[in-house]
Each structure stands twice: as C-alpha cells, then as structure tokens.
N, C-alpha and C positions, 0 to 999 in steps of 0.2 A: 577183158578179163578172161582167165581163163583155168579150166583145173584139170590136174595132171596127174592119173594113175601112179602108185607106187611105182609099181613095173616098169614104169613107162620116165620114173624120175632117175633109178639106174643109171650111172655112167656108162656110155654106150659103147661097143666094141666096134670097132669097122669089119663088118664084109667082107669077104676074100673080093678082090677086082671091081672094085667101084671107081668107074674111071669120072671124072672130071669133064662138062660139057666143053668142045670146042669154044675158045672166047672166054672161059672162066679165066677170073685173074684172080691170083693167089700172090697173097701181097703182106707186109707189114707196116707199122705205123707207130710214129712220136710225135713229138711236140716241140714246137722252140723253145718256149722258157725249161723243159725239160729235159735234154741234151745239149743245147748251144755252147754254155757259159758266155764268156765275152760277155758278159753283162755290160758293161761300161766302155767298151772299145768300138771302133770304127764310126761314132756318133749315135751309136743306141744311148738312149736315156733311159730314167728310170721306167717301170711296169710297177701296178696293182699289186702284181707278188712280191717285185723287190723290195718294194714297202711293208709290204706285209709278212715279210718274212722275215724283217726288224724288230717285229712287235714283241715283246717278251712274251712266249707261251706260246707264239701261235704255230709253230713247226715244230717236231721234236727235235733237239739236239743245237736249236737256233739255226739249222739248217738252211743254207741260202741255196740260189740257182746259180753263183758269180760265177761258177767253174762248171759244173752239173758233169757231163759225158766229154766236154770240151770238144762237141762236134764242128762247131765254127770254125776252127784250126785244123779240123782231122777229117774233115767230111768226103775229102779224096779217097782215104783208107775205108772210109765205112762203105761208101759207094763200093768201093770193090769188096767187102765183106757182102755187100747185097746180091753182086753177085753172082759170087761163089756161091751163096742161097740159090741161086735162081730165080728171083723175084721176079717178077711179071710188071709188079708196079709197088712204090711206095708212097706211102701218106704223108704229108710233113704239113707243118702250119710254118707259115711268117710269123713275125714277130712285129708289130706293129707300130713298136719303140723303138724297131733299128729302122723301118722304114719310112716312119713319119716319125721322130723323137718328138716326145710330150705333144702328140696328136697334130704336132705342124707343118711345116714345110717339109718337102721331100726330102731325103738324105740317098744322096747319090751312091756313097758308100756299102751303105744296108740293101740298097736294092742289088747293087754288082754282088754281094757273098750269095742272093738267091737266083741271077742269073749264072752265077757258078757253078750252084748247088746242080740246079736242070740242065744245065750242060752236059756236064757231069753223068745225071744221071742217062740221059739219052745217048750219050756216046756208049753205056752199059748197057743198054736193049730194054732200060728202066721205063716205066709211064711215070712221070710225078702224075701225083694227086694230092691238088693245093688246094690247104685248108686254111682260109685267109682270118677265122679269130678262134683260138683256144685259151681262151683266158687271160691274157694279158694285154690288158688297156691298159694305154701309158697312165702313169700317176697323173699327171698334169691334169688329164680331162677328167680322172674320177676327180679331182680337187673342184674341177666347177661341173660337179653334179653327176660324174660316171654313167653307167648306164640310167641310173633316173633321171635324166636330162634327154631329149629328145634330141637336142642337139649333136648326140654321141653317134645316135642311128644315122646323120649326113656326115657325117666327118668319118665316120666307119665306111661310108660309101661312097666318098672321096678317096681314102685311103685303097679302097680294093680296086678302084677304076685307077689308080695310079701304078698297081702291081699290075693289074692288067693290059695297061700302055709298055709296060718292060719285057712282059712274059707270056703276053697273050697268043705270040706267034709259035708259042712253045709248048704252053699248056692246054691240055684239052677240058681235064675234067678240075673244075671249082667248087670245092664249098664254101660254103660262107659261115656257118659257124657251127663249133665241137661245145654238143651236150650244153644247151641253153636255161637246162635246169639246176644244172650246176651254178651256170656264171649268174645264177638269177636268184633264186631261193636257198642254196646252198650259202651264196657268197652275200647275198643284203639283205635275208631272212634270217640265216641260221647262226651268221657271223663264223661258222668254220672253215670257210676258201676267203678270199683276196676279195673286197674292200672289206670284209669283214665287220659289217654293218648287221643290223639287230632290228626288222622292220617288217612287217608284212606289205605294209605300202611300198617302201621299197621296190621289196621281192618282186612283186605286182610290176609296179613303173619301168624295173632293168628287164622283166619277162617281155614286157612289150613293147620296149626299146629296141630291143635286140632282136626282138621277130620284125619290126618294122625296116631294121637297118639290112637285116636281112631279105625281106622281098624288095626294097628300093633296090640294092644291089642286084638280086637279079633280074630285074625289070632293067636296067640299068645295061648290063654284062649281054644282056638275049638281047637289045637292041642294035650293039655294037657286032656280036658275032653271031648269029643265030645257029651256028656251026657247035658250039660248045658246052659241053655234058654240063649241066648246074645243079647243083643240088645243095641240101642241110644234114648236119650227122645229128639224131640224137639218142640221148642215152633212154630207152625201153625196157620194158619190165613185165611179167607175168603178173598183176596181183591175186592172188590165189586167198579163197579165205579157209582159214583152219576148221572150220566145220561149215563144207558148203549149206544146212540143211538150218544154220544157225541164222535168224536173219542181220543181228548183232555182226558175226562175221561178214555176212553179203557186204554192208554199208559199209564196213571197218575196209575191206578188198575194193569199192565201189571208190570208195575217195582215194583210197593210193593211186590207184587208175587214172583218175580224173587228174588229181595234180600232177600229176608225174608223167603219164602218157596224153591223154585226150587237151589237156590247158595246149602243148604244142602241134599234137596231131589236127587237134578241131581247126583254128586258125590256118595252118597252112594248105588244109583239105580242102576245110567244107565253109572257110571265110565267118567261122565265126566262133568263142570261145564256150566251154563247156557250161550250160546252163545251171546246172544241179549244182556245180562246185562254186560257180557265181552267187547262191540264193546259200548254198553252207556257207562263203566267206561273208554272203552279207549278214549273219547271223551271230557269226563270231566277231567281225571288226568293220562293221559298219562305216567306218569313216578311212579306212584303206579301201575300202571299194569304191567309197565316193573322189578318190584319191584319183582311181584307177579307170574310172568313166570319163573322168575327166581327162583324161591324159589319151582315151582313146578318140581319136578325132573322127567325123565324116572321112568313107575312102580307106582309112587304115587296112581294115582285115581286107576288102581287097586287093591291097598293095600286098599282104603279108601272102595271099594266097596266089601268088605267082606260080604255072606251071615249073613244074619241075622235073629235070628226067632222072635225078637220081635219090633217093634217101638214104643214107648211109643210117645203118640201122645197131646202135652200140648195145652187144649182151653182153653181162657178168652172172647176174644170178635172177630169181625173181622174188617176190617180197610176199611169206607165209604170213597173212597178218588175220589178227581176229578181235572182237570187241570186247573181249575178258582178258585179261593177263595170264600170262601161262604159268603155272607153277616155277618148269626151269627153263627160265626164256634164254633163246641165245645170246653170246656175248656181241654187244655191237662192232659196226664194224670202223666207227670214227676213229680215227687216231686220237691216241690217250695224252691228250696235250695239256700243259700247265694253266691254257687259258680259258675263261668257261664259255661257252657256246651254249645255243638254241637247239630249235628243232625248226627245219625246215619245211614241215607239214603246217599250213596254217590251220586246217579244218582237222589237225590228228591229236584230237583230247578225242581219248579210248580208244586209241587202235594201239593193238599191242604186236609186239612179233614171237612168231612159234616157232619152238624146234620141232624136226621130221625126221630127225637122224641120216641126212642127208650126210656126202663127205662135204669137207670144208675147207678153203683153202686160208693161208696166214694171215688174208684179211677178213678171216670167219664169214665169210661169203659162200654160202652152198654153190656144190657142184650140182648142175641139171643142163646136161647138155637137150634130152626134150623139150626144155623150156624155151630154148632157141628156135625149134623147131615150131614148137606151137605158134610163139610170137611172130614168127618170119609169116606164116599163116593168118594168123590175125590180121597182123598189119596190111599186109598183099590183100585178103577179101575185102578189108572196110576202110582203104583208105587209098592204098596205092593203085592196085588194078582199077578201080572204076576210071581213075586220070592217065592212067596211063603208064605211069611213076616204075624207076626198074630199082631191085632193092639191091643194096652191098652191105654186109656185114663189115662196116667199118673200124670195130673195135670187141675182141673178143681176146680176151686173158686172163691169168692167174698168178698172183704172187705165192712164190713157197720159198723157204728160208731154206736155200741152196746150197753146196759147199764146194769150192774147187779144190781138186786132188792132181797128184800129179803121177801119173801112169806110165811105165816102160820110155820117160822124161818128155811128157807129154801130156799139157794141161786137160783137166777132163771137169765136166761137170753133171752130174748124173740124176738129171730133178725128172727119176721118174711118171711123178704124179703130176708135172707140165705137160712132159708128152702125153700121158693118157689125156688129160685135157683138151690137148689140141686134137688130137686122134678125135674124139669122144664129137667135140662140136663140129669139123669137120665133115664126120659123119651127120649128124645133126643137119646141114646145111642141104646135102645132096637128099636128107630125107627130105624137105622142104618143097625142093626142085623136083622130088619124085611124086609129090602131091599140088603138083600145078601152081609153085610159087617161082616169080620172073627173078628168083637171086642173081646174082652175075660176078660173086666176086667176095674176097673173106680178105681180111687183113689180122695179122695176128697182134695183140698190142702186149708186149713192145718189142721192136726189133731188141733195143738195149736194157738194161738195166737205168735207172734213170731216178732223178727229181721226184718221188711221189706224195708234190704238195704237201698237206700236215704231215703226213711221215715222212718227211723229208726224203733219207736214205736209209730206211728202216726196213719200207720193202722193195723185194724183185719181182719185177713182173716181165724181166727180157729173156729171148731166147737165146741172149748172147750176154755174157757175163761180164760186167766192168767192176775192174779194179781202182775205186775212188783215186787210190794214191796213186796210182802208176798212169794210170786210164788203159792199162793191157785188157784189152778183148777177148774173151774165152768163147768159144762156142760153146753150148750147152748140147747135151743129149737130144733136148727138144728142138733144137736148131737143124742138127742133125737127120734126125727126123722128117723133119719140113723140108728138107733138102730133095732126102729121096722119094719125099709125095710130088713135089714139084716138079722132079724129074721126070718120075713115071706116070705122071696126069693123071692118077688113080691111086685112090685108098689100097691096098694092097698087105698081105701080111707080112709081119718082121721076118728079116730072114734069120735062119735058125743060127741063134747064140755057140759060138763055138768055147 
C-alpha cells in the first residue's frame, strides 16, 4: 500500500530531453479473443467468452468477438502498421481454442496462423512477446470444471509446451498468464467476465488453479530452454485509504491490497498466500476456505513459486477506498450490463470508494500517472529485487470516447487526453528507473481499438482507430505521438504547433 500526495497525483508533464535507457523497449499489446475474429475458422472451437457473450446481458449491445479487429486475416497489414510505429516489440496472447480446440488435440492449422504471426513480426525488427492465457479457455474444459478443476492447470501446460515445440526457436520472452485476478475473482466470483459463475470458492479454486498451471509451466519451459525470459503479467494497484489517519480506512486499503495485489504477489515470491486475508475469508465463508485448503496440495506454492525473470506489471489507476461511504462516491467503473453481477471482493463488506477530483477517463477510472511510479517502487523493493525478477510495464492505457475527422482529406483523430496519458505514465516510468527500479520496457494497451469484454465495443482504448464496419485503421494523435518518442529514445517537447 501506499499514499500519494495531492501534488504528486497531478498528471505529469515530461521534461525537456529524458532520453530512454539503452535496451528499453517500447512496445504495445492486445489480446486474441480481442482482435482475431475468425472465431470459428481454421479449427478454433468455441472459448469461455464465445459462450458467454451469448448469455443475454452479459456484454453490451450482445456484442461478440466473431469478427472483433479481424486481425487473423489482416495481421500482414497491422504488422506493418507496427512498424511504421517503431515498435521495439509487441504483446499478443494465443488463443487456446485455435490451438488446442475444446482443450484437445493439437490443431495444426491454429498453430501455423501463430507461426505467421512471428514470422512476420521478425522479418519487421519486431520481438514478439507471447502471452500464452488471457482469458479464454476453451468451453469444453470450463464444462468439466474450468479453472476449478485442477485438471485445467496440466492441460494448460500441455498446451504452452506444445506452442513451445512450434515457436520456441523463435520466441524469447513467455508469459503464461494476463491479470489472474481477473480470470479468477472477477470471472467465478463476481460473474461479470466469462464463465460467469457466482462463488467465492470458486474464485478461490480458478486463483489457484491458474497460479499452479502457471509455475508448472515454467518449471516446465526453464527445463527445456534455460535460455528463455519467463515470466507472469498482472493486474496492480496502489490501495490508498481516504483518510490515512482513519483506522477504518487502513483495513478498508489493507484488504484491497491483499486480494488484489499480495493473494498473487505472496505465492509466486515468498511461496506462500497472504495470511490476514486467509483468517478475513475464514470469517466470512468458512466453507470456501475449507474448499480451498483442500484443493491446495503438498509442493503447490513451491511449484507456483518458480524463479522468474520477468513480471509484467499492468497499471490503469489505483483504488481510493475507505471504511464509511462517501457522500458523492464515484461512478463505478463496471460496464452497465442487463445482467446482475457480484462483487469480486470476498472480504469487501464496508469498504467503500472515494472521489479525489482526480481526472477520469470514460471508464471513470482516475488518471494518476504517480501511482505507476510509486507501485513500480513497491513492487521492485518487496518482491522483485530481493529474486532478482526485471519489471515491464506490460499493460498501461486509457479509453476516451474518440472522434475521427477528416482534415485537408486526411483521416485524423485527435484524443488529446490519450496522448497526455501516455506522455504522463511514460514519464512516470523513467521516474521509477531514476529511483533505482530494474523497469525494462512499457507496452501501451492497446495497439487497436478492440473487444472490451462487457463493453463490448463501447470503449476505445487504441492508439489506432478501427472502423467496426470497414475495419479501416486510423492512426490516432496518440499513435503519432508514440511514434516520435520511439524515434527519438527520449521524452522530448512537442514541436511548436504551426
């Protein structure tokens, strides 16, 4: 936890000439069920989302992924859209359904679209950076049991040792899974992501599923190459309490932390889950705990606590929370869907969220580029630097309700308040690096416009603008932007507007 002067929450300007360390990579990142389409071609089978994005209510608009950015047809043209960016390197995840359909046998077909993909990108002066689970588990396996089945965590590590046997001569850097708090508590606790289950045990069982399936794999991957960056991305968070002096707040800031950062930092650090939040959950649901002991066998956490050289570290905002309700709390930031949903906090009866008059982007998520900085900090002193562990900003972005124009006949899109965004954290990063943190690399999310789960296509969060109907690509301002950071390895001022 940690707390962050007024002054210091400011959106940040960049410094005249902050150049970029040698070896920085400056990168962006998507998802396959979030740009692919092709849903049902080449032998992909159904995914967790495809199904769940059937359910009435559970996406806005009944929004599916069948088509999304149609990168699986166009991924020639976006590669070269990378770069003309300049990319250093990009993020992408498999998709699990094209390459093992309904968690089986291999499909020859889905693995050749990702040895194209890297092809591709290499012949561009591109790094992939393969991120082998973001969310979609084929249907089949959530049908006997999903991540609550243990079973999921070997078949998940069959599956990456098989993209491995394809692409391993090719890729350096591996994660194994994006934001596990998501596909855990968000999605078998809160019922608002894909299986859309309603459980604390659950939550529990797919958390420690997916951290198990997770160090198998790379215990698994470091045997076979010892050559090869390994790491896990996940989603972090500042919990800050709205009156640090309250001890109401402390507790209310103390459990966000715990579920949210410490439940995955503690396991894959320090081999063992966060104590305090284990004795709240046995307080609360006693028989999900006892659910959840059980399911944790001899050996696990140090399987799960496999060296690592890399953590991909995902910022958006950080969580103002206190133990009384705020007068005028903010609006959340859930997508306003037909169908009802939970809450994802098992231990969050009275903890509330506060406004700070922070700015806000269209998923009413504060802007705090400090927050990046402090967390980059945190995490480097008490968890990555003792191991050794190098950190990457793997996911850092903003949706705003964008508008494309057409200028002197010439698509333009002008989402000033992305670029200061990315300018802002940017800066943010290299403050980090200037206070003895081992960052190594920032990825902007999202290269495109894209899939954003329950909001289906509600929001933008790309530096590059797609036209659903056409799928015509716009560069954005903020693309722009990123273009000439990239170029000149250094934060730098805009040149004067003519």
């Amino acid at each position: 936890m940690s707390t962050i002067s007024q002054e210091q929450s400011a959106v940040m300007t960049p410094p005249a000439s902050r150049p970029f360390p040698q070896g920085f990579l400056l990168g962006a990142a998507t998802a396959a069920y979030q740009i692919e389409g092709a849903a049902f071609e080449g032998g992909r089978t159904a995914s967790i989302w495809d199904a769940f994005a059937r359910v009435p209510g559970a996406v806005i608009n009944g929004d599916t992924g069948d088509v999304a950015c149609d990168h699986y047809h166009r991924y020639r043209d976006d590669v070269a859209l990378m770069k003309d960016l300049g990319l250093d390197t990009y993020r992408f995840s498999t998709s699990w359904s094209r390459v093992r359909p309904d968690g089986g046998a291999l499909n020859p077909t889905g693995v050749d679209f990702y040895e194209r993909l890297v092809d591709e990108l290499l012949d561009a002066g591109i790094i992939p950076w393969l991120t082998l689970y973001h969310w979609d588990l084929p249907q089949a396996l959530e049908e006997r049991g999903g991540w609550t089945a243990r079973e999921t965590a070997d078949r998940f590590t069959e599956y990456a040792l098989d993209l491995h046997d394809a692409l391993g001569d090719r890729v350096h850097h591996w994660t194994t899974l994006n934001e596990p708090w998501c596909s855990s508590f968000l999605s078998y606790t809160a019922g608002i992501h894909a299986p859309g289950r309603f459980s604390t045990g659950d939550g529990l069982l797919a958390a420690h599923h997916l951290l198990l399936g997770h160090g198998q794999t790379v215990r698994e991957l470091r045997a076979r190459d010892a050559s090869l960056s390994l790491g896990i991305t996940l989603n972090l968070t500042g919990a800050e309490a709205a009156d640090p002096s309250d001890p109401s707040d402390r507790d209310a800031a103390r459990r966000i932390d715990g579920q949210f950062n410490r439940w995955f930092l503690d396991p894959i650090f320090r081999a063992a889950y966060p104590g305090d939040i284990v004795d709240d959950l046995e307080r609360v649901d006693p028989d999900a705990v006892a659910r959840w002991r059980e399911a944790v066998q001899p050996g696990d956490v140090a399987t799960i606590a496999q060296p690592l050289d890399a953590l991909g570290v995902n910022y958006y905002h950080n969580e103002f929370v206190g133990g009384r309700p705020d007068p005028n709390p903010p609006t959340p930031g859930d997508a306003p869907t037909d169908r009802e949903t939970g809450s994802p906090w098992p231990v969050g009866h009275d903890i509330h969220w506060h406004e700070r008059g922070l700015p806000r982007t269209s998923m009413h998520w504060e802007v705090q580029p400090a927050g990046l900085t402090a967390l980059l900090e945190r995490v480097w002193t008490e968890y990555a630097q003792p191991v050794g562990t190098a950190l990457y900003v793997t996911e850092n972005g903003a949706a705003y309700d964008d508008e494309r124009v057409v200028e002197d006949g010439e698509p333009r899109v002008h989402d000033t308040e992305r670029t200061q965004f990315l300018l802002g954290h940017l800066g943010a990063v290299l403050d980090a690096r200037e206070a003895g943190v081992d960052v190594r690399g920032y990825f902007y999310w999202s290269l495109l416009d894209n899939y954003e789960w329950a909001w289906g296509y509600e929001k933008r969060f790309g530096i590059v603008r797609v036209d659903y109907d056409t799928q015509q690509r716009t560069l954005k301002d903020s693309a722009r932007e990123y273009r000439r950071v990239i170029a000149e390895r250094a934060m730098t001022p805009l040149p004067p507007q003519r």
